[in-house]
N, C-alpha and C positions, 0 to 999 in steps of 0.2 A: 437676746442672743448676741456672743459677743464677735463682730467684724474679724478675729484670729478666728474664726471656725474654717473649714473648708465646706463647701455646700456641691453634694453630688447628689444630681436629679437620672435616678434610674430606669426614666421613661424612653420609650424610641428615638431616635434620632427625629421622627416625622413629628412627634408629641411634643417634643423640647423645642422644637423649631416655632411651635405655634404659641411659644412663653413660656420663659423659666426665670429664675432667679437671677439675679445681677450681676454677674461675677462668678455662676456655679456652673461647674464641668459635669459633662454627660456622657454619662459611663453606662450604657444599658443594663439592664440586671442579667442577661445573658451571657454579657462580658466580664462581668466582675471577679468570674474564678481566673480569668487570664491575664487579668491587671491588677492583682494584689500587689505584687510589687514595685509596681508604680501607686499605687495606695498608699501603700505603707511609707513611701517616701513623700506625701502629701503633709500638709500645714494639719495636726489634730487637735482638737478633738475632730471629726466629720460629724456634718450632718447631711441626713440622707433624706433626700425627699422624691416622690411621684406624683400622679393622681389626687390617688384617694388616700393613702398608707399603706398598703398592703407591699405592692411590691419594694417599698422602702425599708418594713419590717423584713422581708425577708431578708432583703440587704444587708440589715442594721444584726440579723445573727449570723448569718456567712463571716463578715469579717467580724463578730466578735472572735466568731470562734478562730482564725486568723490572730488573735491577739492585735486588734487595730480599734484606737477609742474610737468610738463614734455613736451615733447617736439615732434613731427613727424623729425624723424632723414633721411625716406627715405629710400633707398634700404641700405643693411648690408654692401655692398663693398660701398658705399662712407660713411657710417658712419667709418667703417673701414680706410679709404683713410684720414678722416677729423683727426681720435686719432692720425694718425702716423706725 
């Protein structure tokens, strides 16, 4: 993965806090109908990561359908694992 990605981890404030990605801003998946447009003004391609995938996948069709690249990155320790 290339360092110009944007990396948003769509887990809880409580879950991000307890390890996320280096660099990556946390935007919950409940918030993200409210902050598209600070999205879409974000560095793209994004890559979106959680957990496990799931709620990154939901992520990653919300703002498709928004018209915003971006990407389902999958759980934060292999998006993590893929920047290093």
């Amino acid at each position: 993965m290339s360092n110009k990605k944007t990396v948003i981890d769509v887990r809880t404030p409580a879950e991000y806090l307890g390890g996320s990605v280096v660099g990556s801003v946390n935007i919950p998946l409940q918030e993200l109908h409210l902050r598209v447009d600070e999205i879409k003004a974000m560095q793209q391609p994004i890559v979106l990561c959680c957990a496990s995938g799931m709620r990154s996948q939901q992520a990653t069709t919300f703002l498709k359908s928004a018209n915003i690249d971006c990407e389902n990155g999958g759980s934060w320790y292999d998006v993590n694992g893929n920047l290093n």
